[in-house]
C-alpha positions in Angstrom: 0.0 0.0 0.0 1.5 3.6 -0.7 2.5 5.6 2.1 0.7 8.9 2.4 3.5 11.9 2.9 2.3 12.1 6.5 3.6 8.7 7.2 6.6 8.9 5.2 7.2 12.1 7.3 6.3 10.4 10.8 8.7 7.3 9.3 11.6 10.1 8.6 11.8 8.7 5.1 13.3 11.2 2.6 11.1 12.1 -0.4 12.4 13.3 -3.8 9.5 14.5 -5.9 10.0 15.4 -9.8 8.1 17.9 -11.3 4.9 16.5 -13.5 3.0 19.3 -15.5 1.4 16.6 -18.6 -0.1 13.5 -18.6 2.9 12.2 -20.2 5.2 13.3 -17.6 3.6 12.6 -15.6 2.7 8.8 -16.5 6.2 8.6 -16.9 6.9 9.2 -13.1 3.8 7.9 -11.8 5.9 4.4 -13.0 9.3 4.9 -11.7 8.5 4.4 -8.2 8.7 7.9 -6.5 7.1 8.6 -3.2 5.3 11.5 -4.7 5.0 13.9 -7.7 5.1 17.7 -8.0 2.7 19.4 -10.2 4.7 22.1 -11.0 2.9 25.4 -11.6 6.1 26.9 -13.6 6.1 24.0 -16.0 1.7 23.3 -16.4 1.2 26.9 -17.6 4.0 27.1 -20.1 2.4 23.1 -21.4 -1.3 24.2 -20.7 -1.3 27.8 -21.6 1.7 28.0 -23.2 2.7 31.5 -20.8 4.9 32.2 -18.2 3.4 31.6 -14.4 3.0 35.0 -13.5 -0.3 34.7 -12.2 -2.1 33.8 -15.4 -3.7 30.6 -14.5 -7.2 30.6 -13.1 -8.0 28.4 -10.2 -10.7 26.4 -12.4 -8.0 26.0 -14.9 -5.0 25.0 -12.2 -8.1 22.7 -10.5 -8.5 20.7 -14.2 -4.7 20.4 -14.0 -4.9 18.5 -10.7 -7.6 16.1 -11.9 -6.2 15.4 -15.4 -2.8 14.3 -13.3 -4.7 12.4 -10.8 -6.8 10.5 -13.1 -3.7 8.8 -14.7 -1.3 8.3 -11.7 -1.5 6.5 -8.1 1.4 8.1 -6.5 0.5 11.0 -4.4 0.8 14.4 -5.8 1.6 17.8 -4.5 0.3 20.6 -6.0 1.1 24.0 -6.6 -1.6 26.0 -5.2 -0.1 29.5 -5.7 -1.6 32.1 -3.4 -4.7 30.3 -3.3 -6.4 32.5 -6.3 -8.0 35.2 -3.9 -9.2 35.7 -0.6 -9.7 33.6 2.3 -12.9 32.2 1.1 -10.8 31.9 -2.9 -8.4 29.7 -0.5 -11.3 27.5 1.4 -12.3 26.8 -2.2 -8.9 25.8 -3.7 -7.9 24.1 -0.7 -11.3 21.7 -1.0 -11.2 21.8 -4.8 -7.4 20.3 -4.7 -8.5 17.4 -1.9 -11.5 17.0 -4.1 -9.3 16.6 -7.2 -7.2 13.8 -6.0 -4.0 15.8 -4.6 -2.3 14.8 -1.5 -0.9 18.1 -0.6 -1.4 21.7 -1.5 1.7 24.5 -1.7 -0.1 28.0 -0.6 2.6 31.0 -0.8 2.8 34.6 0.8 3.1 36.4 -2.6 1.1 39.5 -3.8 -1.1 38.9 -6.6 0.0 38.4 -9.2 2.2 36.1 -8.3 6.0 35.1 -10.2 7.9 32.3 -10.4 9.6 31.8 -7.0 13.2 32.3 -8.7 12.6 35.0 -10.8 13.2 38.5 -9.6 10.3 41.4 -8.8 8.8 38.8 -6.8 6.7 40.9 -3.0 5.3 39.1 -0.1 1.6 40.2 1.4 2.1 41.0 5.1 2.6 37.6 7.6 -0.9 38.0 9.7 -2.3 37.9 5.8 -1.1 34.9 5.3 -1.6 33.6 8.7 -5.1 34.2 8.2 -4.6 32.1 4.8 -3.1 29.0 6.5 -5.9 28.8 9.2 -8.5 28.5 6.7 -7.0 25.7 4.8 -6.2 24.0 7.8 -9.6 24.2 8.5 -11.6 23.3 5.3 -9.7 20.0 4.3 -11.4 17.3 4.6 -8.4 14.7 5.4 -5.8 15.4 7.9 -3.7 13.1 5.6 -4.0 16.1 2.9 -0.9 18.0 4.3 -0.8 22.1 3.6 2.4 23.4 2.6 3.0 26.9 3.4 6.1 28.8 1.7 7.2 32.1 1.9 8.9 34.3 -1.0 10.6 36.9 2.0 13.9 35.7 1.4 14.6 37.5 -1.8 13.3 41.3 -0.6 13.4 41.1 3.0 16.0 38.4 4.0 16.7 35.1 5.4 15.3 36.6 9.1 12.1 37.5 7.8 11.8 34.3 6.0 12.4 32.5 9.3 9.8 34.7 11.1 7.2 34.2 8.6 7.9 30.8 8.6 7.6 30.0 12.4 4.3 32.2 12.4 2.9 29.5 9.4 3.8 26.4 11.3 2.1 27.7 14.7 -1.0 28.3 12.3 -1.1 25.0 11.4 1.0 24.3 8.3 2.2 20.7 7.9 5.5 21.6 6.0 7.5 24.5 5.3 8.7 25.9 2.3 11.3 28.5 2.9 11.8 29.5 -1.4 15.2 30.4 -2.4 18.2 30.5 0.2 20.7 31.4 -1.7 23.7 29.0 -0.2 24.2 26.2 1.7 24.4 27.8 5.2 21.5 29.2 4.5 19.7 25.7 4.3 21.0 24.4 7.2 20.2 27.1 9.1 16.3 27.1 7.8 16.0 23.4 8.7 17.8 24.0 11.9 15.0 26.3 13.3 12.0 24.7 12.3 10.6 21.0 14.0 8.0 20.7 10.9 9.3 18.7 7.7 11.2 21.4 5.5 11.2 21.7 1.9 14.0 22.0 -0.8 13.4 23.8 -4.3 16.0 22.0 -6.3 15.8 24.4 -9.6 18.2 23.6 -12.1 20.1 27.4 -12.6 18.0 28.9 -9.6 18.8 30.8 -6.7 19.6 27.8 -4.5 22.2 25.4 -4.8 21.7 22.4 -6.3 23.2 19.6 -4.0 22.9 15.3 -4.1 20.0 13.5 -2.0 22.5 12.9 0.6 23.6 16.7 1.6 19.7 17.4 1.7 18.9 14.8 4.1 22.8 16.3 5.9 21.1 19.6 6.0 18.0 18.5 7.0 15.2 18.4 4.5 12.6 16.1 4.5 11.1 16.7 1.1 12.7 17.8 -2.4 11.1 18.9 -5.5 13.1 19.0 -8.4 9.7 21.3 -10.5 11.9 22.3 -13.4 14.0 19.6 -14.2 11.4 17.2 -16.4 10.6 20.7 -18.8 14.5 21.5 -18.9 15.1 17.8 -20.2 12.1 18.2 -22.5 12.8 21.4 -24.3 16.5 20.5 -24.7 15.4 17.2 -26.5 12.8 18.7 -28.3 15.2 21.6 -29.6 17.5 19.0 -30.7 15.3 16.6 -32.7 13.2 19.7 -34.1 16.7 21.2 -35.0 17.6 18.1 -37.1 13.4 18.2 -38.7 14.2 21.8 -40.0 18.1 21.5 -41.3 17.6 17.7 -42.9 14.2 17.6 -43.7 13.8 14.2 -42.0 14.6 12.7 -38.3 17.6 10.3 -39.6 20.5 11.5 -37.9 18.7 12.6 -34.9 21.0 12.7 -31.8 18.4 13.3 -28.8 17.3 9.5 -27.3 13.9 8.6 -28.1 11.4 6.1 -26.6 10.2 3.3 -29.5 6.4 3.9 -30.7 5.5 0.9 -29.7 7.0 1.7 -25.9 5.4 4.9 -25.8 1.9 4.0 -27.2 1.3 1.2 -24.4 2.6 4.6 -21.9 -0.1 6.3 -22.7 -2.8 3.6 -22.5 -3.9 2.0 -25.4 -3.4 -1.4 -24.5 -6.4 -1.0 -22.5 -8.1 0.3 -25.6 -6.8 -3.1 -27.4 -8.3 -5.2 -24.6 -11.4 -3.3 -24.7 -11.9 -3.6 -28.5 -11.2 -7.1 -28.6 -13.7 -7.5 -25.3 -16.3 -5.6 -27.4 -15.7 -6.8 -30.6 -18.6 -8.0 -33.0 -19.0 -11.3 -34.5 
């Protein structure tokens, strides 16, 4: 039976989540044996909407994100809430629509709207008791104690590591399950969050971000519990698709392609249609 992050937490069990923001990522994953999945917002606008995440994605369109994963995947999925699309009653909404939807946790942040991508710059904070007020309210309207409310702050940036720690100890005394304290900027700066907090403490692991990029076993060292790598399925992606799409336009053809692909045959039972065989052959008339 799969663990729910709760008890991977309680069992002090180190969780590396990649970033899913398709159904083909994130079917991919979903079979690889991860504890969980990240539903990246970064990466599910630019494949959904094809736009940056700068606050463009509705909550009904974010919502239909977190069902389209869930319906193809068994392995618990975070997902990126962003500021909860509102008010407090936008966040009792989101926070019940997410549950609803099949997510196992939900990431709310401290950002003004509209928000921006947690490592780009330009990036403000709404005041802490804001935000407060935010946490308490989804604590409040899940349904599950086993959906787990992640609370991150964006004060490091603009106002520094100190304020980050503040806001960060105000979110866990409101009731957050895990904290999200977004781009330190070295390694002494991750021990120290992890150092001052007794909730489970999440890493950003953004390939070319603010934070240092370091192995499983220096984040478990500095005392993470959780990692999300959101960035580093897309990065892969458009690097591979640049490359075959490079050899389409200069040769006219895919011979001499150099970026590894999956066989068709592979890739068709991926996405499901063995179960279409099955069913056509169940089905079929005589």
């Amino acid at each position: 039976m799969t663990k729910t992050l709760r008890q991977l937490f309680a069992d002090k069990e180190f969780v590396t989540a990649p970033g899913v923001f398709d159904g083909i990522s994130a079917r991919i994953a979903d079979r690889m044996g991860f504890p969980a999945l990240y539903m990246t917002g970064y990466g599910t606008v630019a494949s959904h909407l094809g736009l940056p995440d700068a606050g463009l994605a509705s909550y009904t369109e974010m919502v239909s994100r977190v069902e389209t994963l869930t319906a193809v995947t068994t392995t618990p999925l975070i997902a990126d809430g962003d500021t909860g699309y509102g008010g407090l009653l936008n966040v009792q909404r989101t926070v019940r629509g997410y549950e609803k939807a099949g997510a196992a946790a939900i990431q709310l942040e401290d950002q003004e709207f509209p928000k921006k991508c947690g490592h780009t710059p330009g990036r403000r904070v709404i005041p802490m008791e804001d935000m407060v007020g935010k946490i308490r309210v989804a604590v409040e309207s899940r349904e599950s104690d086993d959906f787990l409310i992640i609370a991150r702050t964006d004060a490091r940036t603009t106002l520094g590591l100190d304020e980050a720690l503040r806001r960060g100890e105000a979110y866990a005394k409101a009731g957050a399950d895990v904290l999200f304290i977004e781009s330190p900027e070295s390694e002494e700066e991750m021990a120290k969050i992890c150092a001052s907090f007794d909730a489970p403490c999440l890493a950003n692991m953004v390939e070319g971000g603010r934070t240092p990029v370091v192995s499983r076993d220096r984040l478990v060292e500095l005392g993470y519990a959780l990692a999300i790598f959101p960035a580093t399925g897309f990065l892969a992606m458009g690097a591979a698709l640049h490359s075959v799409y490079g050899t389409l336009k200069a040769e006219g053809s895919s011979v001499g392609a150099t970026a590894p692909m999956d066989s068709f045959a592979d890739f068709t039972k991926l996405m499901g249609f063995q179960e279409v065989w099955d069913f056509d052959k169940r089905h079929a008339q005589d």
